[in-house]
C-alpha positions in Angstrom: 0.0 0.0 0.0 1.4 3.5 -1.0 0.7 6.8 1.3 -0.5 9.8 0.1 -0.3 12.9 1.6 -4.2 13.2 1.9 -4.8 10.4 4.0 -2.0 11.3 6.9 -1.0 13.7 8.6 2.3 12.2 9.9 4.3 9.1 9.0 5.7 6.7 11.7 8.6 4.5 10.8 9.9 1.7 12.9 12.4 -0.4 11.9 12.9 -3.8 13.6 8.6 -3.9 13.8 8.9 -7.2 13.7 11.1 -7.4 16.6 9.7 -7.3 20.5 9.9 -3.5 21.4 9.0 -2.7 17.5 5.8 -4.7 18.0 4.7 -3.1 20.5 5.6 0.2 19.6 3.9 -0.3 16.1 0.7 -1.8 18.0 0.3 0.9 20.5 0.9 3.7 17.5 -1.8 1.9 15.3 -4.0 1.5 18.0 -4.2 5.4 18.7 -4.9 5.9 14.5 -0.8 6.9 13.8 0.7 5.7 10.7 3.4 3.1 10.6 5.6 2.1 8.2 7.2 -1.0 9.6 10.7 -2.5 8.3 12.6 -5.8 9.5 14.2 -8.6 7.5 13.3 -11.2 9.0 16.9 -12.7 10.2 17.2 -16.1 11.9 18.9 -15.0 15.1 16.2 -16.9 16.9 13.0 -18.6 15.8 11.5 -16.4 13.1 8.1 -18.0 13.8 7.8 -15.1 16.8 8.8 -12.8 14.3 5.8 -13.6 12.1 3.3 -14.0 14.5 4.4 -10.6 15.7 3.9 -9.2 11.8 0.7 -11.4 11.6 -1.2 -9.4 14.3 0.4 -5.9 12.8 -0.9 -6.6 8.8 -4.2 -6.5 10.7 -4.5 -2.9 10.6 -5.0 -0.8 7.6 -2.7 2.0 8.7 0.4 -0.8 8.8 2.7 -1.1 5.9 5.1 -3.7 5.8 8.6 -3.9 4.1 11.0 -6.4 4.3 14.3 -4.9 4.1 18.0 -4.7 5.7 18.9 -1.2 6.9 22.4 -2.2 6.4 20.9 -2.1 2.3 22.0 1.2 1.6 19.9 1.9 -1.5 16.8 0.2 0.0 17.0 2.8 2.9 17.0 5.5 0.3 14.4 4.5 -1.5 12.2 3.6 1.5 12.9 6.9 2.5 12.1 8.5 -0.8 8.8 6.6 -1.0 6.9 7.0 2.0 8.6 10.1 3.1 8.8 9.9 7.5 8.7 12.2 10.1 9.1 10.1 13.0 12.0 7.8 12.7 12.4 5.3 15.5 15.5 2.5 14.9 14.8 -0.3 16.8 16.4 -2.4 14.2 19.4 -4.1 15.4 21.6 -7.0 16.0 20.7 -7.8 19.5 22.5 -10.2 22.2 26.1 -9.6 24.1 27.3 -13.6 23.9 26.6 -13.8 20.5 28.7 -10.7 19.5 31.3 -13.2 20.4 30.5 -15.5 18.0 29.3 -13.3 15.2 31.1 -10.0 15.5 30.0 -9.4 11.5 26.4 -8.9 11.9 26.7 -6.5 14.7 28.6 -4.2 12.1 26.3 -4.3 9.4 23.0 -4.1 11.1 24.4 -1.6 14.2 26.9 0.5 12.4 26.4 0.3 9.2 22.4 0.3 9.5 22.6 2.9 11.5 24.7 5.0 9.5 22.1 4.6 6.5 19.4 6.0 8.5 21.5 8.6 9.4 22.3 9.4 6.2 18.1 8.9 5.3 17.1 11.6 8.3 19.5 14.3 6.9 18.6 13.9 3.9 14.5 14.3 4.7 15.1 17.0 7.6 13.1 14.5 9.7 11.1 15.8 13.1 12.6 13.6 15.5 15.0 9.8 15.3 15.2 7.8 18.2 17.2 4.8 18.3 17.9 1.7 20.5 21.2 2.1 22.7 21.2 -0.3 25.4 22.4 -0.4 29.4 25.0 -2.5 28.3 27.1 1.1 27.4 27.8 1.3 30.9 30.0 -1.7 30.8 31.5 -2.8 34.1 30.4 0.8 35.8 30.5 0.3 39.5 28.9 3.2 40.3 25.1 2.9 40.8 22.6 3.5 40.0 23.8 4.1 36.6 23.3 8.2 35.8 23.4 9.7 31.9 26.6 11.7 32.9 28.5 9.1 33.3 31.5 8.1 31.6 31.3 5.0 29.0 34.2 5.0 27.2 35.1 1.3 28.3 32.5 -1.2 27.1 33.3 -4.6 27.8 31.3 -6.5 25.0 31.6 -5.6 20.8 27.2 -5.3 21.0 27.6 -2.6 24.1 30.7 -1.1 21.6 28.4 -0.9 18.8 25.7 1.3 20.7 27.9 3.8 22.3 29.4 4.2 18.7 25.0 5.1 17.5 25.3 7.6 20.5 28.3 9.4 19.3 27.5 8.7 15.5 24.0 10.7 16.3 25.3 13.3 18.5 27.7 14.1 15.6 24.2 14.3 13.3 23.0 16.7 15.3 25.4 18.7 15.4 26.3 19.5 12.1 22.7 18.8 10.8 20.5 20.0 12.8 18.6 16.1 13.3 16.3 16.1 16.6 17.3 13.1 18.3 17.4 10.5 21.3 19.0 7.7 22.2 17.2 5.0 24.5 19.0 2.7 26.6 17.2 0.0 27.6 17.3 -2.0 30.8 17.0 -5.5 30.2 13.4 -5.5 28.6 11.0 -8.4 29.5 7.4 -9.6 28.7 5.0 -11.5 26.3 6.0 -12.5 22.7 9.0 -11.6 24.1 12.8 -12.3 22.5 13.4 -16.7 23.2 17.2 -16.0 23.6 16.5 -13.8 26.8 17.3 -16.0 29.8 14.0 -16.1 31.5 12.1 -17.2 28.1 15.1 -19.9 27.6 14.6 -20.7 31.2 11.5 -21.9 30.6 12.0 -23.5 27.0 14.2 -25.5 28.9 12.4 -26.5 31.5 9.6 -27.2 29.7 11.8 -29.3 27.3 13.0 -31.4 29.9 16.7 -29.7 30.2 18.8 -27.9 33.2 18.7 -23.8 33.0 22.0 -23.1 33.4 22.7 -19.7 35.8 25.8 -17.8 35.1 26.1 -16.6 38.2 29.2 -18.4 40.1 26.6 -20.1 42.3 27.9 -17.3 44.4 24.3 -16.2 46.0 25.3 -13.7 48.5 26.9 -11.6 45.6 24.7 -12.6 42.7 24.0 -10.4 39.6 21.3 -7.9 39.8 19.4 -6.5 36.4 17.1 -3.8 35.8 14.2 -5.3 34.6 11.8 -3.5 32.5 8.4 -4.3 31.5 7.6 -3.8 27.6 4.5 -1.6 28.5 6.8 0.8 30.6 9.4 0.7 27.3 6.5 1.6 25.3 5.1 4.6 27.4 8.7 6.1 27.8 9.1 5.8 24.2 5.3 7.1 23.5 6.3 10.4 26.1 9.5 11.0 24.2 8.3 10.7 20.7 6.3 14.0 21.4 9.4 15.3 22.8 12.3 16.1 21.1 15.6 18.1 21.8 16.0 21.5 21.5 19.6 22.1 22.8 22.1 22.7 20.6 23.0 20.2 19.2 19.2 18.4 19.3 20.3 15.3 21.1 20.0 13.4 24.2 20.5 10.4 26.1 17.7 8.9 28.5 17.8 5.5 30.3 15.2 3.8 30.3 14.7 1.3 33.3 13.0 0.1 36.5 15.1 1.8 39.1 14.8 -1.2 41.2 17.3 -3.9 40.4 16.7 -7.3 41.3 18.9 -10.4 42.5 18.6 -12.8 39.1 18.1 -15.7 41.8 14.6 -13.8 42.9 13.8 -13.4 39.4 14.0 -16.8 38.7 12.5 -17.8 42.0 9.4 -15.4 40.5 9.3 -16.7 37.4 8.7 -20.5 38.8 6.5 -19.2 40.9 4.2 -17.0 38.1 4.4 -20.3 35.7 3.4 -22.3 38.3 0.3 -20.1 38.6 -0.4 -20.1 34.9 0.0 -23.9 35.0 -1.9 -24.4 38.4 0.5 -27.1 39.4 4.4 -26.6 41.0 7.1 -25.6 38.7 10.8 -26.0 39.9 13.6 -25.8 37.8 16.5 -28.0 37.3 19.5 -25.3 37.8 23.1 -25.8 36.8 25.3 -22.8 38.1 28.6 -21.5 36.1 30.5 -19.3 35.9 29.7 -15.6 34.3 30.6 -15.1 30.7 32.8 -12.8 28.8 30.7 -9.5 27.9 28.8 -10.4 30.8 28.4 -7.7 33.5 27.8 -8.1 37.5 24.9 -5.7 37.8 22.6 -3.4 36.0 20.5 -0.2 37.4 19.2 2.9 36.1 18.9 6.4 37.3 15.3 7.5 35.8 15.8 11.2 36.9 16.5 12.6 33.9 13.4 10.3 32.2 11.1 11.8 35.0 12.2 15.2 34.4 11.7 15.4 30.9 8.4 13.1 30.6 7.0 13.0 34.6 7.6 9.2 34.2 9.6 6.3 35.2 8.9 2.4 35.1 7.2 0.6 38.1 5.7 -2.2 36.8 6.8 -4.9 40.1 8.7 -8.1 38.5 5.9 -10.4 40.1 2.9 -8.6 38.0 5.0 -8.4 34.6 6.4 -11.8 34.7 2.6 -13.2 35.6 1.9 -11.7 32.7 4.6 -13.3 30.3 3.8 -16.8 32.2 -0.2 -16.4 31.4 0.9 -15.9 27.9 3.4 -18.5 27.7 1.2 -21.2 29.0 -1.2 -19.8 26.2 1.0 -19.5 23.7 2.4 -22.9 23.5 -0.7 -24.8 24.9 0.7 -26.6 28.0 -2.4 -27.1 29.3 -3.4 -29.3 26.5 -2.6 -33.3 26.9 -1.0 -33.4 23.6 0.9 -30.5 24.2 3.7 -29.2 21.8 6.8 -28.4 23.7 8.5 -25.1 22.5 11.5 -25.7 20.4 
């Protein structure tokens, strides 16, 4: 389907829509009548079957265009661009995951360098109204200073994914500048929720329970100093985005950084003790898991927590959704989802 200008006021693109914050995003926009152009390709990273679900429910609405595409496609950016003409950008498209930078440093340079230079390039071009783009918590590398504020210093990443998003930070601040592009950078605190991404460790906790295997808990075994993560519910991701969307810089130059977290880190032994407690709800029968501790792994950091100050000041909000509410949720869904309640139950793959 084509857009003219007749039928919209403003045009919405989210890259990554396909993804689990670009879902959500693109639902929430449709849902309040916005238009969204919605761009992923698709990738394999984990089980595309999610992916399209996710797109099946979007293609619903009329106001949803899909295009499958790579922003790390040069020309396809352009001519995306060209063609439906966006004034709202929001890059959520990215190669996601700190262990598997390890394994695949390539595809975190096409999709978050490269991509990202593309749309870059795109925004200039169209004197867009306002980019935001993913950055992540994991910028903060090793920081032992919490809770972890804006202002401080993260020059030493400790994983080539965290590398990659401080690089969009500085890449966009340098847009800004000398092109005048409103924009905002979003780091994210270890999102969590339905339909959410299968290679985040509480939905492979409980693939592999539910397969019959160990969770494995890179955590030392050491339970007086465990890790602790900012966990952040997807409908609190989506609000902050919503608040900033309608909010863009206005220093000089137009850009700014925001975390985007719970402000209430959590032990990742209680999580897991939640999350066995919320499936065992769904399930209405007990669910332990079998747990294999190790050791932590490279990239990995010991803890996670945002400062929301500068969020609250700029928007007048901050996540609070309580881990035992948000994972209930993903549990209920879960259960759903993949039909354990059935006798001839599939187990997720």
């Amino acid at each position: 389907m084509a857009l003219t200008n007749n039928e919209i006021d403003e045009v919405y693109l989210v890259t990554g829509a396909a993804g689990f914050i670009g879902y959500y995003l693109s639902a929430s926009l449709l849902k309040q009548g916005k238009q969204v152009v919605g761009i992923d390709n698709l990738n394999d990273y984990y089980d595309p079957k999610l992916k399209m679900e996710r797109l099946r429910l979007l293609e619903s609405h009329e106001r949803f265009v899909f295009v499958k595409m790579d922003i790390a496609d040069q020309l396809a950016v352009v001519h995306l661009f060209d063609k439906y003409k966006p004034d709202i950008v929001i890059n959520l498209a990215a190669q996601a995951g700190v262990r598997y930078s390890l394994e695949n440093p390539d595809a975190y340079i096409q999709s978050n360098i490269i991509g990202f230079y593309n749309i870059l390039e795109a925004c200039k071009r169209h004197k867009i109204k306002h980019l935001l783009y993913a950055s992540s918590s994991s910028v903060y590398g090793a920081n032992k200073k919490v809770p972890f504020d804006e202002s401080d210093h993260v020059d030493q990443p400790v994983s080539l994914y965290a590398a990659t998003k401080k690089s969009n930070e500085l890449i966009a601040h340098t847009y800004s500048h000398l092109y005048g592009i409103p924009s905002t950078g979003l780091r994210f605190f270890t999102v969590y929720g339905p339909m959410g991404r299968p290679d985040m460790a509480y939905f492979d906790f409980a693939n592999r329970h539910f397969a019959g295997e160990p969770i494995h808990i890179y955590n030392n075994g050491d339970f007086e100093n465990d890790l602790y993560r900012d966990f952040t519910y997807i409908d609190d991701i989506i609000k902050g985005i919503e608040k900033l969307i309608v909010k863009p810089p206005m220093a000089e130059p137009p850009h700014k950084v925001y975390n985007i977290g719970n402000n209430s880190p959590e032990k990742l032994m209680t999580f897991i003790e939640t999350l066995e407690k919320s499936l065992s709800v769904a399930l209405d029968k007990p669910v332990s898991f079998n747990k294999v501790y190790e050791s932590m792994k490279p990239g990995d950091v010991p803890a996670t927590y945002a400062s929301t100050e500068l969020l609250q000041q700029a928007i007048g909000f901050k996540p609070e959704t309580q881990i035992e509410v948000g994972l209930q949720h993903f549990a209920n869904w879960y259960v759903e989802y993949y039909q354990l309640k059935r006798a001839d139950k599939p187990m997720p793959s």
